[in-house]
C-alpha positions as CSV (number, residue, x, y, z in Angstrom):
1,X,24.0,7.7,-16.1
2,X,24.5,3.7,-17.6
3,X,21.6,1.4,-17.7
4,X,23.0,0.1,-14.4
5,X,22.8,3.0,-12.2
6,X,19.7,4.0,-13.8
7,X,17.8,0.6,-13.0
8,X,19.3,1.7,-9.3
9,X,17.8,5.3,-9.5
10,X,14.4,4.3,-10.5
11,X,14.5,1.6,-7.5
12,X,15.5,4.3,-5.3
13,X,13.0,6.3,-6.5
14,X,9.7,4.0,-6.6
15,X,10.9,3.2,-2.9
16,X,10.5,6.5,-1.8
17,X,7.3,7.3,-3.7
18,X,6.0,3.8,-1.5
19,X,7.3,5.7,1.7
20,X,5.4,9.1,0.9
21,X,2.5,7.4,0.6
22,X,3.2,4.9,3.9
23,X,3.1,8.6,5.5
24,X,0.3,9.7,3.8
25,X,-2.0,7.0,4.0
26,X,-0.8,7.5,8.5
27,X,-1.6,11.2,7.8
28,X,-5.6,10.6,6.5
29,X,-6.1,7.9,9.4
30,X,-8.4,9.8,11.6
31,X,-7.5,7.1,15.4
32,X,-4.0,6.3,14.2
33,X,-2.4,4.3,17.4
34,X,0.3,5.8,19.2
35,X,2.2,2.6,18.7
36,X,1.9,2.4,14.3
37,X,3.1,6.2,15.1
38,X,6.3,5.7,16.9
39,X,6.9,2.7,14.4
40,X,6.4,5.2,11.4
41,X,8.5,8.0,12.6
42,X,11.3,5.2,13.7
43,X,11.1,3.7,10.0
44,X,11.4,6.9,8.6
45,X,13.9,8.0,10.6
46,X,16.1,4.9,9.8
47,X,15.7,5.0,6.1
48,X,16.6,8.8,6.2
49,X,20.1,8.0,8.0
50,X,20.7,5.0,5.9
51,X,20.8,6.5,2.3
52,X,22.1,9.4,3.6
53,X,25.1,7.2,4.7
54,X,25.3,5.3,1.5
55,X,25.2,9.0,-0.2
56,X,28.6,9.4,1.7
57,X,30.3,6.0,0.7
58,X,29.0,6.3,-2.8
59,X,31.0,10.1,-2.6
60,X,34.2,7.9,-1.6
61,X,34.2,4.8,-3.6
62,X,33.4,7.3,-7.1
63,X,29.8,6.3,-7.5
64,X,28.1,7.9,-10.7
65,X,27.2,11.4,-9.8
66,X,24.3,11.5,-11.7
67,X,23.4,8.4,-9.4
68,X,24.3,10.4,-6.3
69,X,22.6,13.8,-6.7
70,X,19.3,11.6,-7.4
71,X,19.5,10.1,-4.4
72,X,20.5,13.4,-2.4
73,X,17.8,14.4,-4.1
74,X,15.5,11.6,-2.9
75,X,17.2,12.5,0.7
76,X,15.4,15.7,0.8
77,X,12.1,14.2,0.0
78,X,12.5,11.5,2.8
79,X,13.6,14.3,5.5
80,X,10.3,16.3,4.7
81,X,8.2,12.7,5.3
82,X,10.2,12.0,8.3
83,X,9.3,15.4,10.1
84,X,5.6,14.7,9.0
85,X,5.9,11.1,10.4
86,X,7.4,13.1,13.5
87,X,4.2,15.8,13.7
88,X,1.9,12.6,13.9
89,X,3.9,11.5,17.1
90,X,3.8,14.4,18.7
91,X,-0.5,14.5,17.5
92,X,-0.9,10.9,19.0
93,X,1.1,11.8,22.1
94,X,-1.5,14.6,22.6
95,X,-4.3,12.6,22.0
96,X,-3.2,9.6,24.6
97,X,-2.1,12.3,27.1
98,X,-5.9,14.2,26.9
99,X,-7.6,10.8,27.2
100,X,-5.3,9.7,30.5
101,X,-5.7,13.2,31.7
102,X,-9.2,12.2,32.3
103,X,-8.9,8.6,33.6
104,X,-8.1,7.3,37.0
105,X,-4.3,6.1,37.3
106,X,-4.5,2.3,36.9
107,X,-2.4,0.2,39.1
108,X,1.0,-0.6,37.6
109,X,0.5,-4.0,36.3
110,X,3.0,-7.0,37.8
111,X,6.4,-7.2,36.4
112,X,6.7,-10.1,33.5
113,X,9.5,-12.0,32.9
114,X,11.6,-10.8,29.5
115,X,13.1,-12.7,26.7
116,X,16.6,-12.4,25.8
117,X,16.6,-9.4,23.3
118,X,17.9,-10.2,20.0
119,X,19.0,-7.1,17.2
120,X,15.9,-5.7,15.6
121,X,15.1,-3.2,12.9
122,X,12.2,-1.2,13.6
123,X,10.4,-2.5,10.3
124,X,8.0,-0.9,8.9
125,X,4.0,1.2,10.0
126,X,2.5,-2.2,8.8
127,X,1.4,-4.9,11.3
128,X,-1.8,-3.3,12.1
129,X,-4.4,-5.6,14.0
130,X,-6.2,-7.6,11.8
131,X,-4.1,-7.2,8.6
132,X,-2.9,-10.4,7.3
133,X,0.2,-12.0,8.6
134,X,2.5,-15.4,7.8
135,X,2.4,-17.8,9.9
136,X,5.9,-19.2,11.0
137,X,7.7,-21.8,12.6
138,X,10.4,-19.9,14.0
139,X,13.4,-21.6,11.5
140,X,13.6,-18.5,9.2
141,X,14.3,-21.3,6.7
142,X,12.5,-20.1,3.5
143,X,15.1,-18.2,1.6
144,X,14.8,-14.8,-0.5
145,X,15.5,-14.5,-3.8
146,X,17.9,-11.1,-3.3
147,X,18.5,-9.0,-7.2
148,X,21.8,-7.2,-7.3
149,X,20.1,-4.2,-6.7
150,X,18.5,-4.9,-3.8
151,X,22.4,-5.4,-2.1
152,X,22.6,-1.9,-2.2
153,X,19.3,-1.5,-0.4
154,X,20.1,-3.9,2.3
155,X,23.6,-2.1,2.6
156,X,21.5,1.1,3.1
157,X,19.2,-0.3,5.9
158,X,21.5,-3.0,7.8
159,X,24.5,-1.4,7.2
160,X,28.1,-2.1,5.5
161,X,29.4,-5.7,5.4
162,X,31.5,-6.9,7.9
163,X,35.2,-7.9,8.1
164,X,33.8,-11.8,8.8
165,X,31.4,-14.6,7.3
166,X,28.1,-14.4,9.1
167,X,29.1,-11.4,10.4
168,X,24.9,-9.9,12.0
169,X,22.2,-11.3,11.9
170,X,19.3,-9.4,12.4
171,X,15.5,-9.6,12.8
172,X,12.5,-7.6,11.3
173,X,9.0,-7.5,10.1
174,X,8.9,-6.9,6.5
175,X,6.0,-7.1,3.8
176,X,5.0,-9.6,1.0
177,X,3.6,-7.9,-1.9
178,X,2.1,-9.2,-5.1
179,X,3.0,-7.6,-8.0
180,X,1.4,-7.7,-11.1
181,X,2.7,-5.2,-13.0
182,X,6.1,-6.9,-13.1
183,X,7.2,-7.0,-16.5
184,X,10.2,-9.3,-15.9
185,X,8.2,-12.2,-13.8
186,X,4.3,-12.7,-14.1
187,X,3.1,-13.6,-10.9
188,X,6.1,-12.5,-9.1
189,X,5.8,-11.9,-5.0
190,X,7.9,-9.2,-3.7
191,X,10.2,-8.7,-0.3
192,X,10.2,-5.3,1.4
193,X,11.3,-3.7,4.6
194,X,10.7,0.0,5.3
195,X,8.6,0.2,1.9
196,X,12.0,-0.8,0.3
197,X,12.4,-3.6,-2.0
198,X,14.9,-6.1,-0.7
199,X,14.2,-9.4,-2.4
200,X,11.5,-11.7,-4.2
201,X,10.1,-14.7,-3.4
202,X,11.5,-17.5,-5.6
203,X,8.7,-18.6,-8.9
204,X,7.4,-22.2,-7.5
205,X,7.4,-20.3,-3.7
206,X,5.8,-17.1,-5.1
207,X,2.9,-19.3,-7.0
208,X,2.3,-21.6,-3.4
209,X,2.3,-18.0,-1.6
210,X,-0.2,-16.7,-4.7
211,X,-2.6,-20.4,-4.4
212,X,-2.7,-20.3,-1.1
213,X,-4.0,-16.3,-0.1
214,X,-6.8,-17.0,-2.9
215,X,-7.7,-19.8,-1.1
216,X,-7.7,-17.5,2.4
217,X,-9.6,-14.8,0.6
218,X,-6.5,-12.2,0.9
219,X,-5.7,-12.7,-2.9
220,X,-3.5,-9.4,-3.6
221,X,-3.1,-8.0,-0.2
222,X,0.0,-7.3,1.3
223,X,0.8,-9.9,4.3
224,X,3.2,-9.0,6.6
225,X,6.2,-11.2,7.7
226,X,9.1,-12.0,9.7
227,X,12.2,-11.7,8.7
228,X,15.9,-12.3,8.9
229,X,18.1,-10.4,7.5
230,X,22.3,-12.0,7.6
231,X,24.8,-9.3,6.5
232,X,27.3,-9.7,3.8
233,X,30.6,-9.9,4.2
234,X,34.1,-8.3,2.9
235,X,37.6,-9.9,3.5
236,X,40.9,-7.6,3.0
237,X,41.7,-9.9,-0.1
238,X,38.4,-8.2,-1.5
239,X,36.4,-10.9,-1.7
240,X,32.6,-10.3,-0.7
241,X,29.7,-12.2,0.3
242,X,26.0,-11.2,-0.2
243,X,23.3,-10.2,2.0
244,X,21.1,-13.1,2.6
245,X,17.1,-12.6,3.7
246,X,15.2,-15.4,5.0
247,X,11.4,-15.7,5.5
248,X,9.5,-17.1,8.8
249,X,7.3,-19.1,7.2
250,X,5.3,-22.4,8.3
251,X,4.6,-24.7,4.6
252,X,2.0,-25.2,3.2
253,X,1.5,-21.3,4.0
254,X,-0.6,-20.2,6.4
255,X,-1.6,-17.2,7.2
256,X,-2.9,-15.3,10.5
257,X,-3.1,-11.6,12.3
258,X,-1.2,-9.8,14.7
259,X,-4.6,-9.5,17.0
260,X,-5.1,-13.2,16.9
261,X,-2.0,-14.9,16.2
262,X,-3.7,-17.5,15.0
263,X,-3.0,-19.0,11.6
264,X,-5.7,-20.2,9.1
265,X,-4.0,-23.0,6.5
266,X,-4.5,-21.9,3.0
């Protein structure tokens, strides 16, 4: 396998290893929501049919075999998360269906009006209540750094590029990450959707990001995020543009939680 593919492979494979223990850490929470459930067993789900589509267009375009079986190897791995991701459903469902059992049928609450739908991955278990959260603005103008690597990733959870310039746009929650142990970049901030790496935050913008959660008190914790995620692009003539992620993120950064929605200025 070249340096190239393997750098790929041990992406790949530090990505899984993040969703096994996504699963995991569901599986040893003793009053996991019926909600963060659904939301696993979708994410799961998802990454399962992704790689296992890039596995296919890898086989046609003459990828590295060595490259391939790992990740068919890695697909075998993710199917057994995704039916234990599945058995915490169904566990939830009986839980919420025993405690209504025994409750009086509430009246059906008035109709609300609903906002124009826009595409949306399913994201990942994250957003529980009270976990840390950036504050936006709604722009989605803070722009990812996105590695050559992480192309392939996006490819494998948005899909293939399309025949036109700005071809999808779609919306998602995704996770910042400090990471320490990055050789390449001390102090480096990371981008992931579905516990898969996508991007990083750029140095001066991962060092604001860093100053300002010390400040908050959330040094080192995950934060969740929304994101926007454009899809590349492929004319006939063979040319191709790159997947592009951008951040929703109100500067200076503040930061928030999904049960208040208020943000705190760091």
């Amino acid at each position: 396998m070249t340096p190239d593919w393997q750098a790929k492979a041990e992406a790949f494979t530090a990505a899984v290893g993040d969703v096994e223990a996504m699963v995991a850490t569901a599986e040893a929470t003793t009053d996991l929501a019926h909600e963060d459930a659904i939301r696993l067993k979708r994410s799961t789900e998802g990454i399962v049919e992704a790689v296992d589509g890039l596995i296919s267009r890898l086989k046609q375009n003459g990828a590295d075999p060595n490259f391939t079986w790992t990740l068919a190897s890695l697909l075998r791995t993710l199917r057994s998360a995704d039916r234990r991701a599945a058995k915490l459903v169904r566990q939830a469902s009986d839980t919420i269906n025993g405690v209504a059992g025994a409750q009086v049928e509430a009246a059906p609450a008035p109709a609300k009006a609903r906002a124009p739908r826009r595409p949306w991955f399913p994201g990942r278990l994250g957003d529980f209540p009270g976990k840390p959260r950036l504050a936006g603005d709604g722009a989605y103008g803070l722009e990812v750094v996105v590695e050559a690597f992480s192309q392939d990733v996006l490819d494998a959870l948005f899909g293939p590029r399309t025949n036109e310039m700005g071809g999808g746009d779609t919306f998602c929650v995704g996770e910042l990450l400090p990471e320490d142990r990055d050789i390449y970049s001390a102090g480096a901030v990371a981008v992931y959707v579905s516990s898969l790496k996508v991007g990083s935050l750029s140095r001066d913008d991962a060092r604001h990001f860093r100053e300002a959660a010390a400040r908050a008190g959330i040094a080192g914790q995950s934060v969740d995020v929304d994101l926007l995620v454009t899809k590349g692009w492929r004319r006939r003539d063979g040319e191709e543009g790159p997947y592009r992620v951008s951040l929703d993120a109100r500067l200076p950064f503040e930061f928030g939680s999904r049960s208040d929605r208020g943000a705190q200025t760091a």
